[in-house]
KOLLODREN-63047 format. One record per residue: chain; z, y, x of N, C-alpha, C in turn. Coordinates in steps of 0.1 Angstrom, whole numbers. Layout:
<rec kette="A" n_up="Z" n_north="Y" n_east="X" ca_up="Z" ca_north="Y" ca_east="X" c_up="Z" c_north="Y" c_east="X"/>
...
//
This chain:
<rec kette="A" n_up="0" n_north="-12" n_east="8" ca_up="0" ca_north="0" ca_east="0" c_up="0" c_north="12" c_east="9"/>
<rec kette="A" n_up="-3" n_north="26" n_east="6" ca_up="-4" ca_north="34" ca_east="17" c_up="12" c_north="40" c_east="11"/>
<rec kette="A" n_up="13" n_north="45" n_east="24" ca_up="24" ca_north="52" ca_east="24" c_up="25" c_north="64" c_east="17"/>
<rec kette="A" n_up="23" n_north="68" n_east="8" ca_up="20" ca_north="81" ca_east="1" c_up="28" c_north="71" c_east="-18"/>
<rec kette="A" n_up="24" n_north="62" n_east="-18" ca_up="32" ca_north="58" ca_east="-25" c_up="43" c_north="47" c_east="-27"/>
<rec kette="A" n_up="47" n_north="47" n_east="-10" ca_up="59" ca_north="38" ca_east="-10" c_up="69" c_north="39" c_east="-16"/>
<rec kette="A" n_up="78" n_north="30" n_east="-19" ca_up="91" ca_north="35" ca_east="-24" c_up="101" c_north="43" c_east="-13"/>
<rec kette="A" n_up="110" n_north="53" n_east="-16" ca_up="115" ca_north="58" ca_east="-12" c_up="128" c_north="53" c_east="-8"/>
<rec kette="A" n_up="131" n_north="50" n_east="8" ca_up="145" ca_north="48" ca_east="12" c_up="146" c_north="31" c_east="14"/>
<rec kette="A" n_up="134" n_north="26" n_east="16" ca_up="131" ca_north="12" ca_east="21" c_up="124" c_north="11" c_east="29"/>
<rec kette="A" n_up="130" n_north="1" n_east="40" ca_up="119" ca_north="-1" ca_east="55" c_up="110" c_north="-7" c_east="54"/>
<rec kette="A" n_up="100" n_north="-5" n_east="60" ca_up="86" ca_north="-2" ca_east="60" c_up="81" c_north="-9" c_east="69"/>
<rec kette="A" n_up="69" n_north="-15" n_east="75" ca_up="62" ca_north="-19" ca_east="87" c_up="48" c_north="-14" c_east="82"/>
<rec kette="A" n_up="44" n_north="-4" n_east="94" ca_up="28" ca_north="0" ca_east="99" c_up="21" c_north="-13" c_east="99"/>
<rec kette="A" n_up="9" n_north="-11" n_east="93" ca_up="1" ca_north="-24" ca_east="94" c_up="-16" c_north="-16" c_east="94"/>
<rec kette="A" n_up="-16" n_north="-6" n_east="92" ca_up="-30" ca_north="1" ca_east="95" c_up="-30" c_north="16" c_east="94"/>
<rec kette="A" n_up="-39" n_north="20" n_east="102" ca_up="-39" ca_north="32" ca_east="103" c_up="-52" c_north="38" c_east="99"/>
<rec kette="A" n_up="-58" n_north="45" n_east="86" ca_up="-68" ca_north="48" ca_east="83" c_up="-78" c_north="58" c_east="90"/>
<rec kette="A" n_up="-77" n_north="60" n_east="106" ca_up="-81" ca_north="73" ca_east="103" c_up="-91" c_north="74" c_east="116"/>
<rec kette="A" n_up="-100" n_north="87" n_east="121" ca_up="-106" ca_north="85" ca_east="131" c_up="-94" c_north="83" c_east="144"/>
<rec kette="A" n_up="-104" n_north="83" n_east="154" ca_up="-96" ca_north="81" ca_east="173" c_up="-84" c_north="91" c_east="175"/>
<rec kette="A" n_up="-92" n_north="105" n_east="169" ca_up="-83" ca_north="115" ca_east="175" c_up="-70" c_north="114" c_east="167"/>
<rec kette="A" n_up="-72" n_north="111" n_east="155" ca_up="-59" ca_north="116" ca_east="144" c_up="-51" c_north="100" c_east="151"/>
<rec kette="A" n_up="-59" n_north="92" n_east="151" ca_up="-52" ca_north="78" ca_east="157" c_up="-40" c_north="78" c_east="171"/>
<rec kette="A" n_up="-48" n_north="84" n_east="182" ca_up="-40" ca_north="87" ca_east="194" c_up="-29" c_north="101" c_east="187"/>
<rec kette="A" n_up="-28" n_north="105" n_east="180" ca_up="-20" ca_north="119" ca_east="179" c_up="-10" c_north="113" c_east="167"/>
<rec kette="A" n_up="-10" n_north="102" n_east="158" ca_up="-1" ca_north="96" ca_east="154" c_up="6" c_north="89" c_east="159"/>
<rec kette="A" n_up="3" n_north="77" n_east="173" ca_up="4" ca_north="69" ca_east="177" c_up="18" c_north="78" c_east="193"/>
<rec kette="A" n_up="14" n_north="92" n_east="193" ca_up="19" ca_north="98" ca_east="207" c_up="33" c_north="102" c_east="198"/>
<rec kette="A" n_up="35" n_north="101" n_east="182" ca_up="46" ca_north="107" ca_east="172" c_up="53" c_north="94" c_east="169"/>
<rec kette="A" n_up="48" n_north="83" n_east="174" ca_up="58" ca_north="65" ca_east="172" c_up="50" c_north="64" c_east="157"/>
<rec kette="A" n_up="42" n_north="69" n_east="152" ca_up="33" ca_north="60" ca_east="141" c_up="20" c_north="47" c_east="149"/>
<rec kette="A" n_up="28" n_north="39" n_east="151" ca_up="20" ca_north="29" ca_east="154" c_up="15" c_north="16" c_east="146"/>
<rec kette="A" n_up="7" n_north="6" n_east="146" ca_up="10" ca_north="-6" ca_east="140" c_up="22" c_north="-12" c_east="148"/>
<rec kette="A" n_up="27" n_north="-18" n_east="136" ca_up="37" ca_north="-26" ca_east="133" c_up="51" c_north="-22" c_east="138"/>
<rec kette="A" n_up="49" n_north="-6" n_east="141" ca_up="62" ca_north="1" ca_east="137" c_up="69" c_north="1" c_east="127"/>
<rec kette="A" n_up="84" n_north="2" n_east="120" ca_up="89" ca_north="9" ca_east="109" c_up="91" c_north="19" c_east="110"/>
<rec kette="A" n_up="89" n_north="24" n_east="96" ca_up="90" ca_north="35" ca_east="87" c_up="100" c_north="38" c_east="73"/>
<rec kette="A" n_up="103" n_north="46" n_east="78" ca_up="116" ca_north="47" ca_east="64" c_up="114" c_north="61" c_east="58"/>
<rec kette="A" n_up="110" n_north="62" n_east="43" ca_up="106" ca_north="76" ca_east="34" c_up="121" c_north="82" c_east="29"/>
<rec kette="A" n_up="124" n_north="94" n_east="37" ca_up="138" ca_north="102" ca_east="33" c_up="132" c_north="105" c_east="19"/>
<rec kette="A" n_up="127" n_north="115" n_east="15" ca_up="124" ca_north="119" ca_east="6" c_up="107" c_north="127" c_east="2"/>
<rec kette="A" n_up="105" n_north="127" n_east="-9" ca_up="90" ca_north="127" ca_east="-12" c_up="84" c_north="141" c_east="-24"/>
<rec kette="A" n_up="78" n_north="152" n_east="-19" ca_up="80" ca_north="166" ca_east="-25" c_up="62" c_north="167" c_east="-28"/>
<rec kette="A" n_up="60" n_north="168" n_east="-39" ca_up="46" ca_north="171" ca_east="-36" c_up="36" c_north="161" c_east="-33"/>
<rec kette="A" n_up="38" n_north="148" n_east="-30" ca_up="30" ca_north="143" ca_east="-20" c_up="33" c_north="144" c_east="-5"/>
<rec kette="A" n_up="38" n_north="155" n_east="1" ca_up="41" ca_north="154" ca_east="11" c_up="57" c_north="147" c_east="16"/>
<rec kette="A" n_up="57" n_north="136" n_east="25" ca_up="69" ca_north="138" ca_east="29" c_up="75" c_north="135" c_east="41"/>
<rec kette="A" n_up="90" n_north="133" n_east="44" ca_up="99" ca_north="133" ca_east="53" c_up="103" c_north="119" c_east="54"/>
<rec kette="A" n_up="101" n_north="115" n_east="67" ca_up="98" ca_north="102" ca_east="71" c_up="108" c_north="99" c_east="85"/>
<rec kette="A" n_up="112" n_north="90" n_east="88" ca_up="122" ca_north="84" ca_east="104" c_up="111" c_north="73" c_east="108"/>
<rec kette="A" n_up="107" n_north="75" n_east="116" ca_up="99" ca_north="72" ca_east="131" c_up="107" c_north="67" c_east="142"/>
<rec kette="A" n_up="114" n_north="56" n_east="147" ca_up="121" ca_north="56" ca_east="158" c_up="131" c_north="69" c_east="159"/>
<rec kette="A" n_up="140" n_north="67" n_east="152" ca_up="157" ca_north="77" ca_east="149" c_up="145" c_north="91" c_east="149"/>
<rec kette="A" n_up="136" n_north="91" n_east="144" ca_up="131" ca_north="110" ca_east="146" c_up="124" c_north="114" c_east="131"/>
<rec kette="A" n_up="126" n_north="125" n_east="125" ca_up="124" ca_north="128" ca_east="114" c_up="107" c_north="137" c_east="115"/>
<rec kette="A" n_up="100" n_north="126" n_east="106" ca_up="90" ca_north="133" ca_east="107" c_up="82" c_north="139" c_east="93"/>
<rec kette="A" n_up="73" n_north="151" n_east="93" ca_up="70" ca_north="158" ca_east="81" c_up="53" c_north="157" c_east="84"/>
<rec kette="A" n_up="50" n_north="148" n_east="68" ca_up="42" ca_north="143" ca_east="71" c_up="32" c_north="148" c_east="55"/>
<rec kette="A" n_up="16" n_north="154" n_east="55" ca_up="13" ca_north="155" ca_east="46" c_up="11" c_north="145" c_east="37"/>
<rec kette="A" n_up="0" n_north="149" n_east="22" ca_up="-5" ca_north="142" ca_east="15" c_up="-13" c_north="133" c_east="26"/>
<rec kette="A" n_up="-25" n_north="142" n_east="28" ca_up="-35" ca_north="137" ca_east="32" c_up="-35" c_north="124" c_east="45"/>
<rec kette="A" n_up="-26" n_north="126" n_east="51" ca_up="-23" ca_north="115" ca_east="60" c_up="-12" c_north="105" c_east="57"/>
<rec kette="A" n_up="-11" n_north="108" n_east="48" ca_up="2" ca_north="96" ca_east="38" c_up="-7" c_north="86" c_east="35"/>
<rec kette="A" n_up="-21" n_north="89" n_east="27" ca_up="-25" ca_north="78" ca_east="21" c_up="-38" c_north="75" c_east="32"/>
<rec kette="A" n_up="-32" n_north="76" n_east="45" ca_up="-46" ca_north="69" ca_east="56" c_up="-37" c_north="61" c_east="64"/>
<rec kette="A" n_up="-23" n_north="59" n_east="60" ca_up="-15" ca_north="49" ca_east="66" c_up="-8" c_north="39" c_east="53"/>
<rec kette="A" n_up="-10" n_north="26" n_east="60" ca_up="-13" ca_north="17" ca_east="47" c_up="2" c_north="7" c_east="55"/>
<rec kette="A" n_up="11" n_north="4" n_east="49" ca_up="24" ca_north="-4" ca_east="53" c_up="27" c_north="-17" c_east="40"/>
<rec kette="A" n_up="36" n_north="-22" n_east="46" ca_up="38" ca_north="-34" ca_east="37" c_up="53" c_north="-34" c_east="38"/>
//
């Protein structure tokens, strides 16, 4: 499912990353990698606030739903 509609406040595992090279290395240098976890603090808009290896990250719509977790 992409991350844009995960449930909120359950751990997550990266399992794809929808996007070109560049947006791919510049997720990947923020600990969004495959088969990282991911945990959704809270969700505004579409956009939201995310823990990445103990680090809070603020993350749009648009690249919520180009990352797909299980």
């Amino acid at each position: 499912m992409q991350l844009a509609i995960a449930p909120i406040g359950k751990n997550l595992r990266i399992i794809r990353l929808l996007t070109d090279d560049k947006i791919k290395k510049h997720l990947e240098s923020i600990g969004i990698c495959v088969n990282n976890s991911i945990k959704i603090l809270s969700q505004s808009g579409g956009n939201l606030i995310c823990i990445v290896k103990d680090c809070r990250l603020a993350l749009d719509r648009n690249i919520a739903t180009k990352i797909l977790v299980a």
